[in-house]
N, C-alpha and C positions, 0 to 999 in steps of 0.2 A: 561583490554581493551575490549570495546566493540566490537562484532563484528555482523553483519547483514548479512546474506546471501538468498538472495532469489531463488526459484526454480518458474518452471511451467507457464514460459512462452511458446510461440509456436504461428503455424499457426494454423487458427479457420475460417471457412466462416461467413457470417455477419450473427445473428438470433443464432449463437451457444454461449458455455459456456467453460471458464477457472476456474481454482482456482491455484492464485499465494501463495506462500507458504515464508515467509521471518523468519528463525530460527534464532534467539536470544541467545549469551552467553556472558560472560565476566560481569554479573552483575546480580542482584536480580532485577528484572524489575516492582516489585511492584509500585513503587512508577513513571515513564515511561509512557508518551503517546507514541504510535507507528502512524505512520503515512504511509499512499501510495502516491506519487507524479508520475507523469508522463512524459517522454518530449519528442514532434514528432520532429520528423528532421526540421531545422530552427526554431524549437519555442522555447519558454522559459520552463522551467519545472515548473509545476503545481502541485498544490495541488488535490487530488484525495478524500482519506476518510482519518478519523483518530479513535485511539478507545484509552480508560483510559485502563489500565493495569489493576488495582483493582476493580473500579467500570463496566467497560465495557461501559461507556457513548461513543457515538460514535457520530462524524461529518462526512459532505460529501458532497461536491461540487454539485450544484443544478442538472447537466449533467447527473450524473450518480446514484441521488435518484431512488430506485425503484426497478433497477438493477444491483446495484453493493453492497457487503454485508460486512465487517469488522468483525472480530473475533480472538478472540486469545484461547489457549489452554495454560494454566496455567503447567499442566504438563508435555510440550513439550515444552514450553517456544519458542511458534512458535503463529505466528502472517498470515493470512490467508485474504484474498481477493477474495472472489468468485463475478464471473461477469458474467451476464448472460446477454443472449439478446444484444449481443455486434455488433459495430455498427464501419464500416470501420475505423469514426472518433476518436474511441480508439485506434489505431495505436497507438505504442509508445516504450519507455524503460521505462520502471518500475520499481520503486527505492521505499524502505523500509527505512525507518527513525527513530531516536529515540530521546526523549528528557525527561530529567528528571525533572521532578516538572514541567511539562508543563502541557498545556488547550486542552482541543478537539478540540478548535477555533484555534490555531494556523494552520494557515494556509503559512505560508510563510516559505520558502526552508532558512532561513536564522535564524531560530527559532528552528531548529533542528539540535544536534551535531553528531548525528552519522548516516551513508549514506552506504547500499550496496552496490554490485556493478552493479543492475540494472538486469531484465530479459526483453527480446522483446514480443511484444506482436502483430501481425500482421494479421487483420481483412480482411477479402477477399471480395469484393462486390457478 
């Protein structure tokens, strides 16, 4: 069984930096895209970035090109989102996803079978 657990959420003022941490087990994840989604209160959850497990190809929501960075560590079988330059409108819960034999492109929360239980992520103007 898969399981997902993310860390490193917290409070941050607007202009600072997180790095959410979402640990991997229950599988060889070679073959797994990992995915970040997001979802502020009343909205819908969103697609954030995504990265290939083996090759490292990586997608990412036009929002947060630039500033937000996808990574994994093979030998910690830990999946990593550093955000910088974060901006009130990041506000959210933050959820770590996984899906196997999937695309960097998938973007949609319906495309992915396996779901953390989410860390907050709360930007202060």
């Amino acid at each position: 069984q898969v399981q997902l657990v993310e860390s490193g959420g917290g409070l941050v003022q607007a202009g600072g930096s997180l790095r959410l941490s979402c640990a991997a087990s229950g599988r060889t994840f070679s073959s797994y895209i990992m995915g970040w989604f997001r979802q502020a209160p009343g909205k819908e959850r969103d697609f954030v970035a995504a990265i290939h497990w083996s090759s490292a190809s990586t997608s990412y929501v036009d929002s947060v090109k630039g500033r937000f960075t996808i990574s994994r560590d093979n030998a910690k079988d830990t999946v990593y989102l550093q955000m910088n330059s974060l901006k009130p409108e990041d506000t959210a819960v933050y959820y770590c996803a996984a899906k196997e034999y999937g695309r960097v492109w998938y973007r949609k929360g319906g495309e992915y079978d396996y779901w953390g239980q989410g860390t907050q992520v709360t930007v202060s103007s």
